[in-house]
Each structure stands twice: as structure tokens, then as C-alpha cells.
N, CA, C and O atoms as CSV, one atom per row, in Angstrom:
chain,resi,resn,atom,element,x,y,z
A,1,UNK,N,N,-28.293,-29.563,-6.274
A,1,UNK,CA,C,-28.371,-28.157,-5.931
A,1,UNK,C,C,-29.330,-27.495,-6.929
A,1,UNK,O,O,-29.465,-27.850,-8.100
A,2,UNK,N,N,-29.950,-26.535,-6.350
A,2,UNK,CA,C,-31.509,-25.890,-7.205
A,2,UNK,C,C,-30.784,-24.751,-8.176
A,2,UNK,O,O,-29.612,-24.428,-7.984
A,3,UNK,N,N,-31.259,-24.412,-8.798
A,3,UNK,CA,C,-30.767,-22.932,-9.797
A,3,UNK,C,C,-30.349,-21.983,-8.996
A,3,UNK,O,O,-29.257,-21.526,-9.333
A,4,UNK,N,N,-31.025,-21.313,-7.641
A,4,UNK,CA,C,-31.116,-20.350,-7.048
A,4,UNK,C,C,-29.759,-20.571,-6.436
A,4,UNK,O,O,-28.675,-19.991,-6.378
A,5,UNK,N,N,-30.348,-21.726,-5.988
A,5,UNK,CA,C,-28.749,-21.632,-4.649
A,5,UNK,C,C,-27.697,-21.814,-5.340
A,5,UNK,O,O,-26.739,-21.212,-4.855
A,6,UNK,N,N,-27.348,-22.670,-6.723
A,6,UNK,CA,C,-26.237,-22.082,-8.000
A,6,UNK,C,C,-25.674,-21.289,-7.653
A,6,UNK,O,O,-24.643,-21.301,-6.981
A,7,UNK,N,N,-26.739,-19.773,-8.386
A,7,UNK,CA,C,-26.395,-18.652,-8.461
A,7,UNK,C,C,-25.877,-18.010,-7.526
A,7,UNK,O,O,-24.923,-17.235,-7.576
A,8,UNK,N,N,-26.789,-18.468,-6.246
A,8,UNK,CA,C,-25.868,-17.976,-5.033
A,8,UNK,C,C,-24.687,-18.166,-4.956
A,8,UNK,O,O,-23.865,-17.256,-4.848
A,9,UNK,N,N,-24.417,-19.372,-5.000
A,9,UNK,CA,C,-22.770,-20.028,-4.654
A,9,UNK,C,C,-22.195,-19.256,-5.829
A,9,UNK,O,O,-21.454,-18.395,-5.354
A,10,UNK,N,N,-22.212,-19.185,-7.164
A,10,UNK,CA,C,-21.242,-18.562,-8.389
A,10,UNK,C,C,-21.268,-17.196,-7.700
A,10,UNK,O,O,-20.196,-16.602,-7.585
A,11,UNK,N,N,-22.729,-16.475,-7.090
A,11,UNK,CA,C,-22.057,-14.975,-6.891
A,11,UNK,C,C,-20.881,-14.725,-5.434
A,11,UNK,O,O,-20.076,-13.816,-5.230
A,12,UNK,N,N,-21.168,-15.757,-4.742
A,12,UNK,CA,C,-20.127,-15.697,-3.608
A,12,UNK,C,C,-18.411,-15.769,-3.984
A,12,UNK,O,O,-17.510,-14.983,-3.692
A,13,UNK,N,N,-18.389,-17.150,-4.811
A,13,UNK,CA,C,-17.102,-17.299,-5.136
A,13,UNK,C,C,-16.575,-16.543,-6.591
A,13,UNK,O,O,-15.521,-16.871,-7.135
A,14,UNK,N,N,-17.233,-15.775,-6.977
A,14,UNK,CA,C,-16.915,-14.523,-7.842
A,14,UNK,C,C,-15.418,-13.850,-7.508
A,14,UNK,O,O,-14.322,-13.799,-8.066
A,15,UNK,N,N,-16.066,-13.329,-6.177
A,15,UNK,CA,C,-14.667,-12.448,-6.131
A,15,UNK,C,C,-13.123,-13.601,-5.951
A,15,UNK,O,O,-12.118,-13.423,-6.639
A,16,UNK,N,N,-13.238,-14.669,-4.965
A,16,UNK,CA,C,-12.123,-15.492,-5.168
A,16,UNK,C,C,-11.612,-15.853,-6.330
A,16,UNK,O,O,-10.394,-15.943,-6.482
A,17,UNK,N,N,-12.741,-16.180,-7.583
A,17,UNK,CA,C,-12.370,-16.184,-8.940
A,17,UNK,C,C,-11.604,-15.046,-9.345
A,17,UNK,O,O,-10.500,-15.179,-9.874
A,18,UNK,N,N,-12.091,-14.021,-9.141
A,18,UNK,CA,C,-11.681,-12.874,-9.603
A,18,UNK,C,C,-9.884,-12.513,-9.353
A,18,UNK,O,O,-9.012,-12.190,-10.159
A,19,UNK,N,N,-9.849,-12.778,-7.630
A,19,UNK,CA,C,-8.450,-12.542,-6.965
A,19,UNK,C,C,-7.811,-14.111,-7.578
A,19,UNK,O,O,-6.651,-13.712,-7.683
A,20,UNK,N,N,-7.779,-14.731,-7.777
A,20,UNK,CA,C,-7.116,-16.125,-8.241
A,20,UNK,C,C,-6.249,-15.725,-9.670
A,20,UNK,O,O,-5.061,-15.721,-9.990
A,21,UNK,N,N,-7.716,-15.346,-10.422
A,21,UNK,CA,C,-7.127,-14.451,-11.915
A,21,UNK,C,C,-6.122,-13.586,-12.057
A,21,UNK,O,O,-5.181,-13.638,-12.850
A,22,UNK,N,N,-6.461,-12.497,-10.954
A,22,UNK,CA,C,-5.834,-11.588,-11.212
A,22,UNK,C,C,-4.400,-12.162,-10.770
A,22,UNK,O,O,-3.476,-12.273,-11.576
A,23,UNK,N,N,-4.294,-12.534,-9.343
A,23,UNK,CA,C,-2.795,-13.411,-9.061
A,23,UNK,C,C,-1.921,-13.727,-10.003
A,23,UNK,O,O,-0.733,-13.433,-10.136
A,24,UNK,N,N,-2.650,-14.365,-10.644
A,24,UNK,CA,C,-2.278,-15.806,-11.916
A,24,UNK,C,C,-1.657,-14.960,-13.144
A,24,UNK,O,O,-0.790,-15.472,-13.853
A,25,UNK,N,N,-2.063,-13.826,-13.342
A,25,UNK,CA,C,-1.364,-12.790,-14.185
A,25,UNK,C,C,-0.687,-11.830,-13.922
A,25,UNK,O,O,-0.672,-10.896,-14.723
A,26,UNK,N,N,-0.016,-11.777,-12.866
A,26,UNK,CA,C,1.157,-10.738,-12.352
A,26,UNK,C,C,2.331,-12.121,-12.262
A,26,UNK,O,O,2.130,-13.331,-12.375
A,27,UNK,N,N,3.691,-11.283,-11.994
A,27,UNK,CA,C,4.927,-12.496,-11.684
A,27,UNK,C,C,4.804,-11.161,-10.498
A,27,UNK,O,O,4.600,-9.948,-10.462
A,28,UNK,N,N,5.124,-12.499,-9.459
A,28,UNK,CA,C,5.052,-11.778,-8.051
A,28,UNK,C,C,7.110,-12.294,-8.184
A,28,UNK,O,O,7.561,-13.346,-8.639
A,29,UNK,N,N,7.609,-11.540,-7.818
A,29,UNK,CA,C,9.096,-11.675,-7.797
A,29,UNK,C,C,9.355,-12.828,-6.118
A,29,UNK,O,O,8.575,-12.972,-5.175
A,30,UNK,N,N,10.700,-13.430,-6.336
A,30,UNK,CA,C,10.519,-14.734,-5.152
A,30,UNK,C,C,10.858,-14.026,-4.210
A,30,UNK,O,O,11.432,-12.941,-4.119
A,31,UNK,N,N,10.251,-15.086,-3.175
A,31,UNK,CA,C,10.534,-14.565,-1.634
A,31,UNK,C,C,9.292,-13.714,-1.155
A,31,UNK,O,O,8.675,-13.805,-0.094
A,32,UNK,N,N,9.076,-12.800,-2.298
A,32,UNK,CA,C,7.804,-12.306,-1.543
A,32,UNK,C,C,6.310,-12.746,-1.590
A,32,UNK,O,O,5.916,-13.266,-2.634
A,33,UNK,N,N,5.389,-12.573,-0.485
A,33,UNK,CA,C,4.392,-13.087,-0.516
A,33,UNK,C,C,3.665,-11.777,-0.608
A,33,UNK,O,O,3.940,-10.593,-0.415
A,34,UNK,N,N,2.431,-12.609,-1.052
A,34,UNK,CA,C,1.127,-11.305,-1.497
A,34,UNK,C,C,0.278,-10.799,-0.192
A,34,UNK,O,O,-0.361,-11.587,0.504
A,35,UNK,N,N,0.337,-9.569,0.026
A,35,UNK,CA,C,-0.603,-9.196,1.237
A,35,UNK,C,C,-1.938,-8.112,0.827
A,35,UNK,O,O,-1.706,-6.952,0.486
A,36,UNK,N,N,-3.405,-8.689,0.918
A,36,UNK,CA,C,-4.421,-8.022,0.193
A,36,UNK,C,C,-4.533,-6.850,1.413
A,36,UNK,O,O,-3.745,-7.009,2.345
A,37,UNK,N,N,-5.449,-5.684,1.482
A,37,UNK,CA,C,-5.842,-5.082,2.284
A,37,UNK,C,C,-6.128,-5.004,3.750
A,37,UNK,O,O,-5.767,-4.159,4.569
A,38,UNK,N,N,-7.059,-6.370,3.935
A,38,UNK,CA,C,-7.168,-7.868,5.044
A,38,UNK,C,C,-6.248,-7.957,5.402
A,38,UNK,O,O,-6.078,-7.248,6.394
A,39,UNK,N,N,-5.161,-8.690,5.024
A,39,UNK,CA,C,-3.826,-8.809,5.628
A,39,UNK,C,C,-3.149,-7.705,6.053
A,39,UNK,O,O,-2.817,-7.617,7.235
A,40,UNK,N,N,-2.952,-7.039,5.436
A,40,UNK,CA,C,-1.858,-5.351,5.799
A,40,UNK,C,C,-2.576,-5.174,7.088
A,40,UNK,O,O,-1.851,-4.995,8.066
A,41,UNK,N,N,-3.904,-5.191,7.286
A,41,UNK,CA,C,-4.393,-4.638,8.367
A,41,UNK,C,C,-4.116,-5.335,9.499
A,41,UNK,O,O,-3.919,-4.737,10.557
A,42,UNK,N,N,-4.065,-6.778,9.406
A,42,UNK,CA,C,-3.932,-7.112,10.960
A,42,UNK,C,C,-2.518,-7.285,10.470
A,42,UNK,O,O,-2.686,-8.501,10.556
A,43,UNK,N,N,-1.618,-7.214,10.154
A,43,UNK,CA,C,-0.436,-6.810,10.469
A,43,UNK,C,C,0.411,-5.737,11.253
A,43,UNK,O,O,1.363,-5.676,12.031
A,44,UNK,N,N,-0.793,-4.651,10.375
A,44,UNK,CA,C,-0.458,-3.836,11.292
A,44,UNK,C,C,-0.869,-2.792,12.138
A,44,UNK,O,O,-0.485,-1.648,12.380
A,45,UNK,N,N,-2.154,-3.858,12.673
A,45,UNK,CA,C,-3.209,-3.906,13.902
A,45,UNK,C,C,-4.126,-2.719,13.614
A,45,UNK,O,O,-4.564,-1.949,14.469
A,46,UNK,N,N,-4.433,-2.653,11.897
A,46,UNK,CA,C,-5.667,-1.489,11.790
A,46,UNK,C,C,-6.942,-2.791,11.294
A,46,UNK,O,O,-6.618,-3.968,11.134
A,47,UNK,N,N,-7.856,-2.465,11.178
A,47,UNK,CA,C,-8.978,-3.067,10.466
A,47,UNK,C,C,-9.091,-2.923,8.792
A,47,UNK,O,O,-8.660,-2.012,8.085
A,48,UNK,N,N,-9.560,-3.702,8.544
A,48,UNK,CA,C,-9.534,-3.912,6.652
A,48,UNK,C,C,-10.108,-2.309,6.441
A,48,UNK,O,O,-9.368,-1.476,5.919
A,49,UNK,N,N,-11.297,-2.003,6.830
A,49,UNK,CA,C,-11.551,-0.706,6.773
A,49,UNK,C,C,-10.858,0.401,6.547
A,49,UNK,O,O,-10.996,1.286,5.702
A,50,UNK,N,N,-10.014,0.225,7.500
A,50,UNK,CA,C,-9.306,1.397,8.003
A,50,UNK,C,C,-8.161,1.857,7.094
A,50,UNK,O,O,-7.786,3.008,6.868
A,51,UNK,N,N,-7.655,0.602,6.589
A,51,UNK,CA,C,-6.761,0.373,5.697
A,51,UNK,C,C,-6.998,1.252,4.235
A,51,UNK,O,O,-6.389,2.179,3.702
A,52,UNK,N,N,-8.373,0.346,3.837
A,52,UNK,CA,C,-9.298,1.182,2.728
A,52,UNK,C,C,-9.307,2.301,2.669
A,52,UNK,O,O,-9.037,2.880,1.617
A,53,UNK,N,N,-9.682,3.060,4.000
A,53,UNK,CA,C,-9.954,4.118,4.161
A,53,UNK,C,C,-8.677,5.406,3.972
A,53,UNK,O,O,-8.810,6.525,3.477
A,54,UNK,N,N,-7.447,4.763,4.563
A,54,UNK,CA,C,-5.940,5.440,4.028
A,54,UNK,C,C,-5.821,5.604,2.432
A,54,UNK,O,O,-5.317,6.513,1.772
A,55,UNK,N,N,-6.525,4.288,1.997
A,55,UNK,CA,C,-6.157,4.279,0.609
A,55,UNK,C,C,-6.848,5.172,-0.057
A,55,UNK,O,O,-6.271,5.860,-0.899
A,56,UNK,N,N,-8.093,5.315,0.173
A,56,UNK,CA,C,-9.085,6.672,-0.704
A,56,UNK,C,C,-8.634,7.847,-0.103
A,56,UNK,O,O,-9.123,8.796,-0.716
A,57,UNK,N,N,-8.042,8.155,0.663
A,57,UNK,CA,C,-7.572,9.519,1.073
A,57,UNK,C,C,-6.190,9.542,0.365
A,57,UNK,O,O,-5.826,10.715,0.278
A,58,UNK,N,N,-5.359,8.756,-0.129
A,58,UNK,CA,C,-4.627,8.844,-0.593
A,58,UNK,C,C,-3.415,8.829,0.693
A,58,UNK,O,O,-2.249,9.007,0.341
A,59,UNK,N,N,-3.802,8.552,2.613
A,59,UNK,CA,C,-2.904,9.054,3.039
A,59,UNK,C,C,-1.737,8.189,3.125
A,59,UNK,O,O,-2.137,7.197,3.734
A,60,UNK,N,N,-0.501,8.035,2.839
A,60,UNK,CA,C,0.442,6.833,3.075
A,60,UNK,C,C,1.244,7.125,4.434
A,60,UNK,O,O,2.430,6.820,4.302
A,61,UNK,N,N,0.852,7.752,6.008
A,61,UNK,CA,C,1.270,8.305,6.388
A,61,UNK,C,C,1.493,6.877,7.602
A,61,UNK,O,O,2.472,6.604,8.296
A,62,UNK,N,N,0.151,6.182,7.479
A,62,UNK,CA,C,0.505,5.081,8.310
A,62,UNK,C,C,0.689,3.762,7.880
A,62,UNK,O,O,0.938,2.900,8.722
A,63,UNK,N,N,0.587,3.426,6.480
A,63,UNK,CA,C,0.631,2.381,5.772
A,63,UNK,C,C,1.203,2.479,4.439
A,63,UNK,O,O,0.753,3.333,3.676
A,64,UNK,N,N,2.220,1.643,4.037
A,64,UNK,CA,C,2.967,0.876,2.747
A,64,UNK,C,C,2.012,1.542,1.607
A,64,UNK,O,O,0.803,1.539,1.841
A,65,UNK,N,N,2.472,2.106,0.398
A,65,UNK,CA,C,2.015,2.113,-0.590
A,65,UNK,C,C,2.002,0.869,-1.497
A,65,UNK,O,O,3.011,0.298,-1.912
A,66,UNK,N,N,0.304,0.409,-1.835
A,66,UNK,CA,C,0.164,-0.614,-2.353
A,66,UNK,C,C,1.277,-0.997,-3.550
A,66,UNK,O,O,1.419,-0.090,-4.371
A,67,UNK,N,N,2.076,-2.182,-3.776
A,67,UNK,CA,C,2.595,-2.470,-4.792
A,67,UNK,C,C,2.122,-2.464,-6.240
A,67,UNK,O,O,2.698,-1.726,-7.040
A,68,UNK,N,N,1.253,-3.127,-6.574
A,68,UNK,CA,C,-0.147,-3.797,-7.387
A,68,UNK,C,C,-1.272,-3.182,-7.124
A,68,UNK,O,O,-1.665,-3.293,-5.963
A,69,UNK,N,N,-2.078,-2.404,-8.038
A,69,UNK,CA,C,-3.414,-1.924,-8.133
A,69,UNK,C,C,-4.062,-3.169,-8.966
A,69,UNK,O,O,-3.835,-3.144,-10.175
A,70,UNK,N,N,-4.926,-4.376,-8.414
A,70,UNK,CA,C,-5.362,-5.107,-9.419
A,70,UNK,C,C,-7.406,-4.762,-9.890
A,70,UNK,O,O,-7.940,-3.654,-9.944
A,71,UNK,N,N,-7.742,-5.446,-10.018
A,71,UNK,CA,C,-9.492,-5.560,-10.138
A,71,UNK,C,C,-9.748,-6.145,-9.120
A,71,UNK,O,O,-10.932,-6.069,-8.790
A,72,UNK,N,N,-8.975,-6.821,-8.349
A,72,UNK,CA,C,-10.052,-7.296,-6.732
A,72,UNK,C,C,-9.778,-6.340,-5.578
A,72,UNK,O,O,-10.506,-6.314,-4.586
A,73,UNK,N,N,-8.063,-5.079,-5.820
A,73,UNK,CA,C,-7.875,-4.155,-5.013
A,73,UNK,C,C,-6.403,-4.671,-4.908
A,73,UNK,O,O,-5.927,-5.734,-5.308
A,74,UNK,N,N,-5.704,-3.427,-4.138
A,74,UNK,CA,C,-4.313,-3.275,-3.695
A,74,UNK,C,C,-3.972,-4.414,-3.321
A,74,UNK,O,O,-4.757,-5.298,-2.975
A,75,UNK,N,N,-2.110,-4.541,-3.379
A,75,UNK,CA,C,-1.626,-5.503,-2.743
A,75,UNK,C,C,-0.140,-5.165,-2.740
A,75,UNK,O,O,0.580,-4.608,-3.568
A,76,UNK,N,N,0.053,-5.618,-1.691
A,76,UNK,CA,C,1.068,-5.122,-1.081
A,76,UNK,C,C,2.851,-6.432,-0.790
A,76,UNK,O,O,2.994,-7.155,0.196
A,77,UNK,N,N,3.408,-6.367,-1.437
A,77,UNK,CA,C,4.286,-7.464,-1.275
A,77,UNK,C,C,5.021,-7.556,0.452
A,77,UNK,O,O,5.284,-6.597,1.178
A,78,UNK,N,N,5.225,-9.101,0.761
A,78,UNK,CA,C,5.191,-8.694,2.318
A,78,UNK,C,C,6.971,-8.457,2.708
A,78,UNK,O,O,7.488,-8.194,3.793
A,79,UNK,N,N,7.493,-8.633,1.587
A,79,UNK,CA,C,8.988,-8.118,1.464
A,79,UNK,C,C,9.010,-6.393,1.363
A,79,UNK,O,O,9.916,-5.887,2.024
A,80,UNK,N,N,8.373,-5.706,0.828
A,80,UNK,CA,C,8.370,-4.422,1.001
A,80,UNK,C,C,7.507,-3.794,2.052
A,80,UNK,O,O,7.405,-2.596,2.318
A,81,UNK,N,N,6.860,-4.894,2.644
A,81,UNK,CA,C,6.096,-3.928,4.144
A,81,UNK,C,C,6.644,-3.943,5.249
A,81,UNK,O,O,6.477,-3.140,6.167
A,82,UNK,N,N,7.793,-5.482,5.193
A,82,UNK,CA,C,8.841,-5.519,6.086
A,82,UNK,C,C,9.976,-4.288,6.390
A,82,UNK,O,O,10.466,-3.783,7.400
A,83,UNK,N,N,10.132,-4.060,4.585
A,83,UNK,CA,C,11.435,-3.171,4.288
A,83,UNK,C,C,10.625,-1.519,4.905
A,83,UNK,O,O,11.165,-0.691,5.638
A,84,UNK,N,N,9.344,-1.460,4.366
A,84,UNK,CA,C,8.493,0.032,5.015
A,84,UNK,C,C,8.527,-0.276,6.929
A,84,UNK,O,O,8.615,0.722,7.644
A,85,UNK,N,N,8.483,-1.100,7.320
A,85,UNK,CA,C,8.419,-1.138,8.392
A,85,UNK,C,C,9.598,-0.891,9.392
A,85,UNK,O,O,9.709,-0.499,10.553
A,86,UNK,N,N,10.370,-1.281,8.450
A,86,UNK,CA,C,12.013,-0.930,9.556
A,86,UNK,C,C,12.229,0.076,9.547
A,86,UNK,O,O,12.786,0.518,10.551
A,87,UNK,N,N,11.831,1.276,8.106
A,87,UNK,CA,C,12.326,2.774,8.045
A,87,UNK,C,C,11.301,3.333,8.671
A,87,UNK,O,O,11.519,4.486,9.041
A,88,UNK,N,N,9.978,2.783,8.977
A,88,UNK,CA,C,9.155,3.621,9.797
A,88,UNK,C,C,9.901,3.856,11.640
A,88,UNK,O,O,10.022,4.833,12.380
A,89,UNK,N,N,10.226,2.473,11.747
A,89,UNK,CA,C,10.541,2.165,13.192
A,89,UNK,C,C,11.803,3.046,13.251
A,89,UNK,O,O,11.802,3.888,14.149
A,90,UNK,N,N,13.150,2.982,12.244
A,90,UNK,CA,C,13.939,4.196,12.281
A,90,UNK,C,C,13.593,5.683,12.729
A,90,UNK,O,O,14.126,6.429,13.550
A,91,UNK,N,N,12.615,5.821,11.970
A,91,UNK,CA,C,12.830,7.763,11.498
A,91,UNK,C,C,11.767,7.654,13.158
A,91,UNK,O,O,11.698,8.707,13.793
A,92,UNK,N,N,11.341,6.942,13.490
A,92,UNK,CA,C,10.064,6.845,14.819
A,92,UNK,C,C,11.071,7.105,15.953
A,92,UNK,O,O,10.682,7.807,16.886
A,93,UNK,N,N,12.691,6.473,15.981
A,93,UNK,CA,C,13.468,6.135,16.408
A,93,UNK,C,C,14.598,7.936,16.758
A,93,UNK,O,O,15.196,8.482,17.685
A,94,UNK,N,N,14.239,8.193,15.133
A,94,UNK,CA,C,15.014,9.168,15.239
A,94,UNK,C,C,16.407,9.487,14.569
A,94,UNK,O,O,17.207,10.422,14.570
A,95,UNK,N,N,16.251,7.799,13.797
A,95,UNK,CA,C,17.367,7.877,12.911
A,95,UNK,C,C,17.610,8.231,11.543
A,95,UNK,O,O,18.752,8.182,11.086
């Protein structure tokens, strides 16, 4: 492999380095799994964007407040989006 294309490949897998790190230094408590921005969204059928986009507005009106603020971005444990999701479907409900 040439120098260039190196550099290419180190700047691609940067950010996976980056999210690996940051992982590797939180204790994620058991049972729950990690959900990045990406994930929350097709969970719960918005686009990564869109997701983002709640988050700089600050609005939490349709989505989980991130658990974890790390250096690669929010994350959301998938035990507490479950637990946000049943009280959404409640109060939606009327209860």
C-alpha cells in the first residue's frame, strides 16, 4: 500500500478508532446495549439527520435524551429507549 492511500485508510478508520476509545472508557451498566444516533434513528423510523437535528435544537419532544455525551457524539442506552418508549406510548394512550 502507497503513503497516500495509508493516509486515506488511517483518515477513514479515525472515527471507528475514535468510537472504540471512547466505548472502552465508559462502564456501560449490563443488559444494556449502546445505541449511537444511526441507530436511535431507524429505531425509531427518523433518519440519522433528523435525529441530529432534535439534538441541536435541544428538542426531546420526539426522541430519548442522550445517556452519554462522548467525542464521537450521543448515545443512548437501548434499556432506557425501551423504558422512554413505553411512557411515550402511555401518555400517547392517555394514561
Amino acid at each position: 500500500m502507497d503513503i497516500f492511500s495509508r493516509c486515506v485508510y488511517n483518515f477513514c478508520m479515525i472515527s471507528l478508532m475514535v468510537k472504540d476509545a471512547d466505548l472502552s472508557r465508559i462502564e456501560v451498566p449490563e443488559d444494556y446495549e449502546v445505541l449511537d444516533a444511526t441507530a436511535l434513528g431507524k429505531r425509531l423510523g427518523f433518519k440519522r439527520d433528523t435525529v441530529l437535528a432534535y439534538l441541536s435544537r435541544r428538542n426531546f419532544g420526539r426522541i430519548p435524551r442522550p445517556n452519554r455525551q462522548l467525542a464521537m457524539g450521543p448515545i443512548w442506552y437501548e434499556k432506557s429507549v425501551r423504558e422512554w418508549e413505553a411512557k411515550e406510548g402511555d401518555r400517547a394512550r392517555g394514561k
